[in-house]
py3Dmol code that shows the C-alpha trace and the ligand (Angstrom):
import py3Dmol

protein = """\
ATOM      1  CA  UNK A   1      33.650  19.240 -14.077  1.00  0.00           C
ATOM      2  CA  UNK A   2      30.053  18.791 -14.584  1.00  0.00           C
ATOM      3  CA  UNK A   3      28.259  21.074 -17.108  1.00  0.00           C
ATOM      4  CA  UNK A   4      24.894  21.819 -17.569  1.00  0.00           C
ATOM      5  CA  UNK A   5      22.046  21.382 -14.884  1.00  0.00           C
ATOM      6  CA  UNK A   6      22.028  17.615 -13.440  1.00  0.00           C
ATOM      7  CA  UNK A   7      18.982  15.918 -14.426  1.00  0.00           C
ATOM      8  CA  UNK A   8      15.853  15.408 -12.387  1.00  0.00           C
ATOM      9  CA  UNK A   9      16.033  11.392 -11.969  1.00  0.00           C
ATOM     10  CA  UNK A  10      19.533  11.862 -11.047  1.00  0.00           C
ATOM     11  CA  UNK A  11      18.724  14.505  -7.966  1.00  0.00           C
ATOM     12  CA  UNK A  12      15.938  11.895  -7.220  1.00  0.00           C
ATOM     13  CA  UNK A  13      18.578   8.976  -6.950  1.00  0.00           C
ATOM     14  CA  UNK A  14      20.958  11.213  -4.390  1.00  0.00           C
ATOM     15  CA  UNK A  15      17.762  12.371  -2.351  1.00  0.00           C
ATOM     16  CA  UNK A  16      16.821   8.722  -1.966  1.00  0.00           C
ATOM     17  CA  UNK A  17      19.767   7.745  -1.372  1.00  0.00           C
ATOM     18  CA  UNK A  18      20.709  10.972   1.221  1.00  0.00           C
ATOM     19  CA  UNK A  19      17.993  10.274   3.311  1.00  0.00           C
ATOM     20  CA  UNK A  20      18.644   5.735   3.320  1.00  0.00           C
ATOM     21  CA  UNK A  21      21.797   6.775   4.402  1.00  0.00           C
ATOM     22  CA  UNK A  22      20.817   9.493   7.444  1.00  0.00           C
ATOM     23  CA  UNK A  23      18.415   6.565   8.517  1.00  0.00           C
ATOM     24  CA  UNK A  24      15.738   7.708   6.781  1.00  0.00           C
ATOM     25  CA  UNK A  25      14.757  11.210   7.623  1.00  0.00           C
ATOM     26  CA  UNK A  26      16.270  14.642   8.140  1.00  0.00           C
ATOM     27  CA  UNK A  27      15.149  18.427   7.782  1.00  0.00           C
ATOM     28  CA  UNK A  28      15.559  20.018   4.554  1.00  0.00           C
ATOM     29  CA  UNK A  29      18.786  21.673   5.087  1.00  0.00           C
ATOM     30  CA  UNK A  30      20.201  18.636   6.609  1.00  0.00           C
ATOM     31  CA  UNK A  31      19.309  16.960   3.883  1.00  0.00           C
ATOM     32  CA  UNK A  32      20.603  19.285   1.330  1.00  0.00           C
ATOM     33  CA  UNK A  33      23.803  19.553   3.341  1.00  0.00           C
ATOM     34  CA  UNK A  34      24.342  15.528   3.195  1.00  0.00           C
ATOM     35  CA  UNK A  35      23.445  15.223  -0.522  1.00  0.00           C
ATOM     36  CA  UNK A  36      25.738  18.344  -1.103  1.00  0.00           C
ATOM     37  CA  UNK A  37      28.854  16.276   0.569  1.00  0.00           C
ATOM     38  CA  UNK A  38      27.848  13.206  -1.027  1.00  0.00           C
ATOM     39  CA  UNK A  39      27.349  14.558  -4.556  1.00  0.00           C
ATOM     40  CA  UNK A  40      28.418  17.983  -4.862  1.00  0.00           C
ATOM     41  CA  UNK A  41      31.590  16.604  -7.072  1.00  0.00           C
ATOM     42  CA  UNK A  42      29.009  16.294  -9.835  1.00  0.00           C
ATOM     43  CA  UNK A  43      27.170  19.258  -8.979  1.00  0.00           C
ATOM     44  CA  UNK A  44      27.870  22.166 -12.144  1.00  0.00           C
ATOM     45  CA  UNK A  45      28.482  25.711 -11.795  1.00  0.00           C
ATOM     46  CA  UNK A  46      24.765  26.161 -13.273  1.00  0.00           C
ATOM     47  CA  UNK A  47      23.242  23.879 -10.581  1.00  0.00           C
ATOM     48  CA  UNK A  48      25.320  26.304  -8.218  1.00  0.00           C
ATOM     49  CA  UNK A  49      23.529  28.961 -10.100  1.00  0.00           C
ATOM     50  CA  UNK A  50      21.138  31.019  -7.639  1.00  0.00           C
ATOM     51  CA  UNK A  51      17.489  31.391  -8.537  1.00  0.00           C
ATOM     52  CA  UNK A  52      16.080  34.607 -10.118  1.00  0.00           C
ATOM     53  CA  UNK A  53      13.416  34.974  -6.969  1.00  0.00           C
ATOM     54  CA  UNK A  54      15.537  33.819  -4.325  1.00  0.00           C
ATOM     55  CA  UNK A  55      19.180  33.187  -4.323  1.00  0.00           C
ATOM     56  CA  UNK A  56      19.261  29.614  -3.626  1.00  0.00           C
ATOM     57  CA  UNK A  57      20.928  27.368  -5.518  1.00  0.00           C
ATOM     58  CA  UNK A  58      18.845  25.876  -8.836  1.00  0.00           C
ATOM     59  CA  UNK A  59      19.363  22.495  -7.478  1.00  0.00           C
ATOM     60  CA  UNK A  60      18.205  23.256  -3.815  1.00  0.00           C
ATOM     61  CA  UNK A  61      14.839  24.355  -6.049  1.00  0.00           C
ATOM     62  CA  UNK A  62      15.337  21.153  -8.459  1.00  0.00           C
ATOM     63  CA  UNK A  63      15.430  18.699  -5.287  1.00  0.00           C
ATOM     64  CA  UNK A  64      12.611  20.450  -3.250  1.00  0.00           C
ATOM     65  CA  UNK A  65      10.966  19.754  -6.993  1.00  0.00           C
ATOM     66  CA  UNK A  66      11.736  16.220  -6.524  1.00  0.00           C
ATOM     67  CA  UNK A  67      10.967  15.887  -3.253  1.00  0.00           C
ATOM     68  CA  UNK A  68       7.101  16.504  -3.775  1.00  0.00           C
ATOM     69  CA  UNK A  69       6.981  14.023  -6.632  1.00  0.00           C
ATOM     70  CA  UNK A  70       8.396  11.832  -4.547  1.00  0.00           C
ATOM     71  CA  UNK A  71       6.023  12.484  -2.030  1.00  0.00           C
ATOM     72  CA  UNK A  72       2.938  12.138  -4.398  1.00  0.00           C
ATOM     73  CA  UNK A  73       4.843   8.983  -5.658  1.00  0.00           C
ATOM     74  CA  UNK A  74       4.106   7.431  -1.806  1.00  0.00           C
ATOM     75  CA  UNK A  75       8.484   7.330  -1.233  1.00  0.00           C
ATOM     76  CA  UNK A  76       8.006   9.715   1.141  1.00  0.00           C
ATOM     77  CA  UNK A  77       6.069  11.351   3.876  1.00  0.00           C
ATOM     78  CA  UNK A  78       3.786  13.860   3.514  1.00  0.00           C
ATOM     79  CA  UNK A  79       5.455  17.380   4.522  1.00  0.00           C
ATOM     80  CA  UNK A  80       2.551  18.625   6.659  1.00  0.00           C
ATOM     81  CA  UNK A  81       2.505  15.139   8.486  1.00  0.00           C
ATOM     82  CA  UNK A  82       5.676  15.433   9.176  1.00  0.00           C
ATOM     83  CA  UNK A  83       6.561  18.971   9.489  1.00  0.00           C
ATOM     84  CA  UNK A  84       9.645  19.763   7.575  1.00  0.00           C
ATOM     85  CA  UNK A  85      11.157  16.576   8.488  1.00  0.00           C
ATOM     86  CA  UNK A  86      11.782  14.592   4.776  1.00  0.00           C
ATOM     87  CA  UNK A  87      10.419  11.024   5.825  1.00  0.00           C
ATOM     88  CA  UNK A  88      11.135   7.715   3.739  1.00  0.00           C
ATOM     89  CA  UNK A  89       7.774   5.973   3.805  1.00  0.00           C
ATOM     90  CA  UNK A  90       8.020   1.796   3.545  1.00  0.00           C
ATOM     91  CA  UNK A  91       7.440   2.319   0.142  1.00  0.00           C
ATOM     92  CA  UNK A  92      10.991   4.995  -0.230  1.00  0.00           C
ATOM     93  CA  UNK A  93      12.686   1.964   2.280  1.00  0.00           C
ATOM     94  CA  UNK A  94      11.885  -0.898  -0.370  1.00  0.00           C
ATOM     95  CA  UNK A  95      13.003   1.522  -3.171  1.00  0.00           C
ATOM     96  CA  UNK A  96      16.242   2.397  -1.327  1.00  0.00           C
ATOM     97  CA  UNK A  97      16.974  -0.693  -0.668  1.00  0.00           C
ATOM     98  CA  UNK A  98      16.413  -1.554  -4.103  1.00  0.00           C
ATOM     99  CA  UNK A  99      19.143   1.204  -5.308  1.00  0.00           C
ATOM    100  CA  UNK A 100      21.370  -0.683  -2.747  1.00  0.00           C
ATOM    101  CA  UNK A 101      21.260  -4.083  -4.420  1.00  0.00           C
ATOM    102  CA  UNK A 102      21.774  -2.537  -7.423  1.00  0.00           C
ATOM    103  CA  UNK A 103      24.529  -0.932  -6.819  1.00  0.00           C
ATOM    104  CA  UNK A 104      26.619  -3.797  -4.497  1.00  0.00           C
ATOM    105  CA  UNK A 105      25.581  -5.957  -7.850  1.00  0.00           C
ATOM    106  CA  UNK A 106      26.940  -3.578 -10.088  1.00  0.00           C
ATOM    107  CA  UNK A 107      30.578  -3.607  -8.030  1.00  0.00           C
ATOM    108  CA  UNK A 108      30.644  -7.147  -7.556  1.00  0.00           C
ATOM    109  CA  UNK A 109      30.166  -7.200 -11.374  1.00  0.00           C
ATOM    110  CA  UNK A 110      33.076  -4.716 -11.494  1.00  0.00           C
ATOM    111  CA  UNK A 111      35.698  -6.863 -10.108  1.00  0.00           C
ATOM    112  CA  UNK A 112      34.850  -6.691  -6.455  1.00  0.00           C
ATOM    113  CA  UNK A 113      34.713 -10.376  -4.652  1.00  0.00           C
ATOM    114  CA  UNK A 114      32.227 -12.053  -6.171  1.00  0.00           C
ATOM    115  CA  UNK A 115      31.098 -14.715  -4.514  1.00  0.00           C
ATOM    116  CA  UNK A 116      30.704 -15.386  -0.623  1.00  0.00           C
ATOM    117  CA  UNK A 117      34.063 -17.256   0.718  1.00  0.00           C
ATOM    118  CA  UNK A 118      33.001 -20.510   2.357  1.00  0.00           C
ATOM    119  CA  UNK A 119      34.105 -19.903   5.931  1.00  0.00           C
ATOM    120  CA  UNK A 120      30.888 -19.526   7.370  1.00  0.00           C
ATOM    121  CA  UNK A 121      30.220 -16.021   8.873  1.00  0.00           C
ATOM    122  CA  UNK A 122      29.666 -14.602  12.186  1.00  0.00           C
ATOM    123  CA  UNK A 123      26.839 -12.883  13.399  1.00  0.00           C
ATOM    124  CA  UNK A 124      27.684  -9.666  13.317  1.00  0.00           C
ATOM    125  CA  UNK A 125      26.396  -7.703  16.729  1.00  0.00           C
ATOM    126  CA  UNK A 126      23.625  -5.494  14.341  1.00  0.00           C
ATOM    127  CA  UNK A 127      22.153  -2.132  16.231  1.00  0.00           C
ATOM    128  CA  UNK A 128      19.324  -2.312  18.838  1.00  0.00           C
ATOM    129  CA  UNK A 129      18.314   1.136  17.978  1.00  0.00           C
ATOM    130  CA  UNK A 130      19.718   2.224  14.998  1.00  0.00           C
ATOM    131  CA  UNK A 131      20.147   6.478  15.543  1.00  0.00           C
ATOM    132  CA  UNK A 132      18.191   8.944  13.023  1.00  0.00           C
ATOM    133  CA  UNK A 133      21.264  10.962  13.433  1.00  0.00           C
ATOM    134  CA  UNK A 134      24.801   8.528  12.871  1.00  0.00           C
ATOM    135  CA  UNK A 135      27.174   9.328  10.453  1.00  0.00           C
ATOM    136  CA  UNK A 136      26.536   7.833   7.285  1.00  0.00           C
ATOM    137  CA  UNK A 137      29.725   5.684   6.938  1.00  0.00           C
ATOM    138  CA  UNK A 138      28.695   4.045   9.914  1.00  0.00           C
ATOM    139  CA  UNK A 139      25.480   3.152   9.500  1.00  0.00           C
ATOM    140  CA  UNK A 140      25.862   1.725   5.669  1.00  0.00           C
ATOM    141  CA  UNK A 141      28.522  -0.803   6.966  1.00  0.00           C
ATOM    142  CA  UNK A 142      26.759  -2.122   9.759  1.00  0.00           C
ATOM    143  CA  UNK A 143      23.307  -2.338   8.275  1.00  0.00           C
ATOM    144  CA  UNK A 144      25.140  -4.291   5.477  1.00  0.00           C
ATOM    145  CA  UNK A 145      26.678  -6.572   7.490  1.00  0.00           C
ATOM    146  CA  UNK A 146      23.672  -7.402   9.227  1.00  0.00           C
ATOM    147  CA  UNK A 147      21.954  -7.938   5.312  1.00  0.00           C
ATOM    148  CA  UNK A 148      24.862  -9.923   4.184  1.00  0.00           C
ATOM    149  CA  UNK A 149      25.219 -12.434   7.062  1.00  0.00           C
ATOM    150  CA  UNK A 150      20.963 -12.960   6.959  1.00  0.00           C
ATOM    151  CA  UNK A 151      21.867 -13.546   3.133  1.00  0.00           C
ATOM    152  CA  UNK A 152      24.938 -15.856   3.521  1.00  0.00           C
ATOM    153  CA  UNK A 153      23.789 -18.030   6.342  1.00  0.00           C
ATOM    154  CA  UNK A 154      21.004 -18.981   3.963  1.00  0.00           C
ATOM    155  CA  UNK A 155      23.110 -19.178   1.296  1.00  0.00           C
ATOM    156  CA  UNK A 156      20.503 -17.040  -0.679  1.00  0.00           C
ATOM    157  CA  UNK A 157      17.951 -19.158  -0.453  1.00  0.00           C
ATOM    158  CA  UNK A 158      14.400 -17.876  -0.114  1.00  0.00           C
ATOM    159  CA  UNK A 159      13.261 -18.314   3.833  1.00  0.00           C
ATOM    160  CA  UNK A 160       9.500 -19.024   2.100  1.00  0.00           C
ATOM    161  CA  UNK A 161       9.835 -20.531  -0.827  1.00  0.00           C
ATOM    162  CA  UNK A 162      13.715 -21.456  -1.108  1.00  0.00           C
ATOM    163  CA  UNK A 163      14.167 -20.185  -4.503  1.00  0.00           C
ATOM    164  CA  UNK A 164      17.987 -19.410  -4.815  1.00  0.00           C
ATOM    165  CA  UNK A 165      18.540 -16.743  -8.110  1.00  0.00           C
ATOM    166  CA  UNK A 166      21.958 -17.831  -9.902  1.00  0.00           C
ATOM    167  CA  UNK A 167      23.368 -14.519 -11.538  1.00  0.00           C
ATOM    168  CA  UNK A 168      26.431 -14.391 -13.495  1.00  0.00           C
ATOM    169  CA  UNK A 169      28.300 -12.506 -10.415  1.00  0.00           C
ATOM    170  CA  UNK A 170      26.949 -14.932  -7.649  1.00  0.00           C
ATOM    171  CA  UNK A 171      23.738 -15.448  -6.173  1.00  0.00           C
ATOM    172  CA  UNK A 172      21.114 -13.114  -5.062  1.00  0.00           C
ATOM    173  CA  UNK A 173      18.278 -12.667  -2.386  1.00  0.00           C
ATOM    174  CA  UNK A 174      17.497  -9.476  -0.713  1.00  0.00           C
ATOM    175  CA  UNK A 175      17.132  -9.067   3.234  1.00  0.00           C
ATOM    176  CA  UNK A 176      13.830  -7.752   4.643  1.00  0.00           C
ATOM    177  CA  UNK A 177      13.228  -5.819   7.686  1.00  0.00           C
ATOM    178  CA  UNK A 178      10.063  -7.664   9.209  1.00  0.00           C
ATOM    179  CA  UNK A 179      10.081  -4.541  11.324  1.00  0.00           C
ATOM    180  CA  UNK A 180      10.502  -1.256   8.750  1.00  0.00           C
ATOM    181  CA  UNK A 181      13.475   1.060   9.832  1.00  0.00           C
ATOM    182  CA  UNK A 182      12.332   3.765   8.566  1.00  0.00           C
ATOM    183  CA  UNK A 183       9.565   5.994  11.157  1.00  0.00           C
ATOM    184  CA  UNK A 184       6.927   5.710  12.693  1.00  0.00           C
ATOM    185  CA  UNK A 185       8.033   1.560  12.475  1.00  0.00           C
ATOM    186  CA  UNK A 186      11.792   2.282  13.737  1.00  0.00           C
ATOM    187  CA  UNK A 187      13.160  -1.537  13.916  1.00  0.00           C
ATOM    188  CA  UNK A 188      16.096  -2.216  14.575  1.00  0.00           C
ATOM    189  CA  UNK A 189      18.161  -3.237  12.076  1.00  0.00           C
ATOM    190  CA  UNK A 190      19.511  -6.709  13.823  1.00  0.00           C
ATOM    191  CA  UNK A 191      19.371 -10.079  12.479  1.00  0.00           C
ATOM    192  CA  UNK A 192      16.563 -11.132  14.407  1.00  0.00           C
ATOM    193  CA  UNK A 193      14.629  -8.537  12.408  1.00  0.00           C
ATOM    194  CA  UNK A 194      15.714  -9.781   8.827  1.00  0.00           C
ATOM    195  CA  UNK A 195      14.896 -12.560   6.616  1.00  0.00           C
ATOM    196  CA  UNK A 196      16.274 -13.783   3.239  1.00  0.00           C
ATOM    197  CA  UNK A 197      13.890 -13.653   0.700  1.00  0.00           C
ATOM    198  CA  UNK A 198      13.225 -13.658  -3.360  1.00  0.00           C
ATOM    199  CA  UNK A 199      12.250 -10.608  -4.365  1.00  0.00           C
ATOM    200  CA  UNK A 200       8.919 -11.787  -5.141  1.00  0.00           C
ATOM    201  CA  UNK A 201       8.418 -12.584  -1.555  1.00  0.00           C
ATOM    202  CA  UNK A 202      10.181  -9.703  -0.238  1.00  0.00           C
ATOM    203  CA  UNK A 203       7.971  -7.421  -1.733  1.00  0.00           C
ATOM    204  CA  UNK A 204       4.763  -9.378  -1.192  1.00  0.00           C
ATOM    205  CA  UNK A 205       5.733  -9.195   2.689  1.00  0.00           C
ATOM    206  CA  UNK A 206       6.257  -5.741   2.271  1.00  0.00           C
ATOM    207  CA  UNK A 207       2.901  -4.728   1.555  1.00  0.00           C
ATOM    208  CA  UNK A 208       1.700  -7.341   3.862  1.00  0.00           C
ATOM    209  CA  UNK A 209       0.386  -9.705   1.915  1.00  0.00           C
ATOM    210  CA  UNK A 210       2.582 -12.383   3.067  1.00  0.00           C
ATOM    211  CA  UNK A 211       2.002 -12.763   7.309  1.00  0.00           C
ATOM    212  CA  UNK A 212       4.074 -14.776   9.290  1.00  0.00           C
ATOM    213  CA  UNK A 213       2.815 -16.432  12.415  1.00  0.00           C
ATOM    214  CA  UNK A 214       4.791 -17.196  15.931  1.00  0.00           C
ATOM    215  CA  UNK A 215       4.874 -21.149  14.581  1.00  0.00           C
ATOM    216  CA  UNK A 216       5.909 -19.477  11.139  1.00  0.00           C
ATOM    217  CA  UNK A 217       3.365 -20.786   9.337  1.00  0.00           C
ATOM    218  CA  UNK A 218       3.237 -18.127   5.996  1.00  0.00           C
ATOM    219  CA  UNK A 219      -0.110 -16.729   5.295  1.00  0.00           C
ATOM    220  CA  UNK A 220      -0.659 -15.186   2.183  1.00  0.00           C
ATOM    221  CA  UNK A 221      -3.515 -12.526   2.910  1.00  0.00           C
ATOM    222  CA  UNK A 222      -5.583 -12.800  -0.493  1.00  0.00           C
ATOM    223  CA  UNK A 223      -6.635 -16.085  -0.152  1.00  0.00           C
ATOM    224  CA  UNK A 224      -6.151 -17.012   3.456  1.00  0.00           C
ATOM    225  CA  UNK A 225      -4.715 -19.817   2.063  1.00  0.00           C
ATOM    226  CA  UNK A 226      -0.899 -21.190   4.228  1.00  0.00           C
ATOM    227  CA  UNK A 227       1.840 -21.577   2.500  1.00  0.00           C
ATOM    228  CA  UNK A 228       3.963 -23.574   4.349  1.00  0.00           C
ATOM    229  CA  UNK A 229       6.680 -22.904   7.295  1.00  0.00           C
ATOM    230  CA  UNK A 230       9.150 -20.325   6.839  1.00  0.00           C
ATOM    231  CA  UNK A 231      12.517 -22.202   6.956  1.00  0.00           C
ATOM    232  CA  UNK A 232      14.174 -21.090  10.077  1.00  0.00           C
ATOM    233  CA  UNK A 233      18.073 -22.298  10.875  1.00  0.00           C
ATOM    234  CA  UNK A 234      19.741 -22.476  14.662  1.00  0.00           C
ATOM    235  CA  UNK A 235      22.322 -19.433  12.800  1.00  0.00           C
ATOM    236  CA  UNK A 236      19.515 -17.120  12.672  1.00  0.00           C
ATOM    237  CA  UNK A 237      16.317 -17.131  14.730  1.00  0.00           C
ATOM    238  CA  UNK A 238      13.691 -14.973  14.219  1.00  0.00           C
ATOM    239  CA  UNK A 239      12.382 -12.444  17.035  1.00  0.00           C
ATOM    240  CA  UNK A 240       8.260 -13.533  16.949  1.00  0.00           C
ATOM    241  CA  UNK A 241       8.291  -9.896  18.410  1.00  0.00           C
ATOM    242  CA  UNK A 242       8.915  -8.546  15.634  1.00  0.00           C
ATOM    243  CA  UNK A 243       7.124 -10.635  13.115  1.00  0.00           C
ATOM    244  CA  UNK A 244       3.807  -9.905  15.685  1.00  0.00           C
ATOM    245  CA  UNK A 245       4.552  -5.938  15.023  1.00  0.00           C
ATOM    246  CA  UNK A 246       3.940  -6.811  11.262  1.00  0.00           C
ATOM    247  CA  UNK A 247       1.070  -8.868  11.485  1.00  0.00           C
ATOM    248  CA  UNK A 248      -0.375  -6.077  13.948  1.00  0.00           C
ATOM    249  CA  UNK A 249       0.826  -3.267  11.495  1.00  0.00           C
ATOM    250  CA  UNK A 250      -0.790  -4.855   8.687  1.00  0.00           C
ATOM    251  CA  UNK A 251      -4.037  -7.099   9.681  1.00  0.00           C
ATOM    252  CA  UNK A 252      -4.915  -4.907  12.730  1.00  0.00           C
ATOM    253  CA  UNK A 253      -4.910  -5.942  16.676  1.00  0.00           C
ATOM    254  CA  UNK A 254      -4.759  -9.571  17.458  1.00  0.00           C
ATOM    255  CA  UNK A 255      -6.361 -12.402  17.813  1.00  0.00           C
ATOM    256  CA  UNK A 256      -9.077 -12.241  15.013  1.00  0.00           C
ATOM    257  CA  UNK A 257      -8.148 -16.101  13.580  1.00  0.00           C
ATOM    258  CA  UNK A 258      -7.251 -16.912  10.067  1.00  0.00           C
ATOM    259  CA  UNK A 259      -4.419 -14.727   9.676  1.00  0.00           C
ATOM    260  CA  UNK A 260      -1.871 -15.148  12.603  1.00  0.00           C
ATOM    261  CA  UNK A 261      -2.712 -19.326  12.717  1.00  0.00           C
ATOM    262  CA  UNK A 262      -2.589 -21.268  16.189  1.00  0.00           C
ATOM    263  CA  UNK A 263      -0.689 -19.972  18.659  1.00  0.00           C
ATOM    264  CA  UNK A 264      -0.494 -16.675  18.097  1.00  0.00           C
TER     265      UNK A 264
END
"""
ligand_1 = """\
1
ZN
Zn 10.528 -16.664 -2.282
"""
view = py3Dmol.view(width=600, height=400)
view.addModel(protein, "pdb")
view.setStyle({"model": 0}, {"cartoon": {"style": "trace"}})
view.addModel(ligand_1, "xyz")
view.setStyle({"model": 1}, {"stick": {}})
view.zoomTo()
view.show()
């Protein structure tokens, strides 16, 4: 049994990863109810504790706490904007899906197969529109298959610049949404919305300063300057819909010239 109150980074890790896992927003007591189920194992009598002033639980307090750091922090949305409803922002996405690497390192590391088999995989049949509302079982399995066969039919390799990280449990890349999950984007999380990128490039084209055009040339923004073709295979092509949503969502309407490159 736990003892003592759980720290603050710790409630921040389970709200994070609470709301990744209820596809990225809920209302506060939904929230609280999901973390509770998740983590309430680990929860001590004191966190159970009510509140002098109210007689809610400490760490109902201690996560609402959290929750507004996070929310100064850019993770999530701002409460007025969005009314009681905790919001990941891109920003909360890319650090949830950051925790998730982490972690599915951390058990391959702990015995868990380590590296991909060599039967090559099949596309797995992803989610059009991914529900705000699934259970969370669900939702982590599929979006995870859709990740790992982006990840394996590259064989980790970089889609822009083909770097391939060796780790001592197997290779690693991360899969981007080119279309965010999380609102107001709401992609769907299918492979045709996911690349395989470094994690250089993954968070470059995160904040937009990568662009990718219908040809896939790759822009980067700073300098205007091309940086090639993003590699695409006959496994895994690339819906120009959504790359056009990120070009809009980040350089404005089209066609202006320079960014989006010919045809486009
Ligand atoms: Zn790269």
């Amino acid at each position: 049994m736990a003892s003592g109150l759980t720290p603050q980074h710790t409630l921040r890790g389970w709200l994070l990863n609470a709301l990744g896992e209820m596809g990225g927003s809920a209302p506060t007591a939904r929230t609280l109810k999901h973390m509770e189920k998740r983590y309430g194992a680990s929860l001590s009598s004191e966190d159970h504790e009510g509140t002098e002033r109210d007689k809610e639980p400490k760490w109902h307090n201690r996560t609402r706490f959290e929750r507004k750091k996070m929310e100064r922090a850019g993770l999530l949305v701002p409460a007025r904007e969005s009314r009681g409803v905790w919001t990941l922002t891109e920003a909360g996405w890319h650090e949830f899906r950051l925790a998730q690497d982490t972690n599915a390192a951390s058990r391959v590391s702990a015995g868990a197969e380590a590296s991909p088999s060599l039967a090559f995989p099949r596309i797995p049949k992803g989610d059009e529109s991914p529900s705000r509302a699934k259970e969370t079982t669900q939702r982590i399995v599929r979006s995870g298959a859709v990740a790992d066969y982006v990840k394996r039919v590259h064989d980790y390799s970089c889609q822009v610049c083909g770097t391939r990280l060796a780790t001592p449990t197997g290779a690693y890349a991360e899969a981007a949404h080119i279309q965010a999950l999380g609102r107001p984007h709401d992609g769907p999380d299918v492979a045709a919305n996911v690349l395989c990128l470094c994690p250089n490039h993954h968070v470059l084209f995160d904040f937009g300063m990568l662009t990718i055009s219908d040809n896939l040339t790759v822009t980067d923004r700073s300098s205007g300057a091309s940086q090639g073709r993003l590699r695409e295979i006959p496994e895994h092509r690339i819906d120009r819909q959504y790359l056009a949503y990120h070009r809009a969502h980040h350089c404005g309407p089209e066609p202006r010239g320079g960014v989006a490159g010919p045809g486009s």
